[in-house]
C-alpha positions in Angstrom: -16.1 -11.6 -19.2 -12.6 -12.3 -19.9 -9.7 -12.3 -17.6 -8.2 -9.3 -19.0 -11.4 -7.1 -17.9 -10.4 -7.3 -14.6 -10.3 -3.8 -12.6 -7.3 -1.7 -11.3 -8.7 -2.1 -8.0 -9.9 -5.9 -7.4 -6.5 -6.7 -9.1 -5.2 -4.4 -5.9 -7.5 -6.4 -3.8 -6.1 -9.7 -4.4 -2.7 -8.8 -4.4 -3.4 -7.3 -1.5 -4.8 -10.7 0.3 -1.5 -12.8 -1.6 0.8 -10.6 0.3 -1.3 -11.0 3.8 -1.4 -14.2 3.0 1.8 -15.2 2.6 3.4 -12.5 5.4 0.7 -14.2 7.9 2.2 -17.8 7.0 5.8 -16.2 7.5 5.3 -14.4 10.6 3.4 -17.2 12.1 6.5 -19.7 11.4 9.0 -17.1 12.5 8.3 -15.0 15.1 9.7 -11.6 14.3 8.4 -8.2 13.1 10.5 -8.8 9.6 7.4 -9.2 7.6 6.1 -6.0 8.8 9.6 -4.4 8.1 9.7 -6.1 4.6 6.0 -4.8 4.2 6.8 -1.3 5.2 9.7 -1.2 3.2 9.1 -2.6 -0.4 5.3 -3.3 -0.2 3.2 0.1 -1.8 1.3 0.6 1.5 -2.4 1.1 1.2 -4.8 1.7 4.3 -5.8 -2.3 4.0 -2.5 -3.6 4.3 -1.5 -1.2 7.1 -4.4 -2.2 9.1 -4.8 -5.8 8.6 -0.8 -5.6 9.6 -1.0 -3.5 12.6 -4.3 -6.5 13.7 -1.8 -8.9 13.1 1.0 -7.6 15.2 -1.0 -6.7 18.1 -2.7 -10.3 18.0 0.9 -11.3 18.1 2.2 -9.1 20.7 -0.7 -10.8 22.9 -0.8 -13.9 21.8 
């Protein structure tokens, strides 16, 4: 299996956990909502990243 074969969908999947990633470290450093803005705004938005960014705001808002 080369790295070509790769699906549509787990290449969505772990772009998907980059960005979370990556907006996690930022808003964790830099306590705003602009990585949701940014992620609303130029990110394609799928039901997983909505979620997982909607857990992480209200674990914020808490927190």
């Amino acid at each position: 299996m080369d790295k070509k074969s790769f699906s549509l969908k787990t290449q969505s999947y772990i772009a998907n956990a980059i960005y979370i990633a990556v907006a996690f470290i930022i808003n964790a450093n830099n306590n705003s909502n602009f990585v949701l803005f940014l992620s609303i705004t130029f990110y394609p938005i799928t039901i997983q990243t909505l979620t997982i960014m909607i857990i992480v705001y209200i674990v914020k808002s808490e927190g």
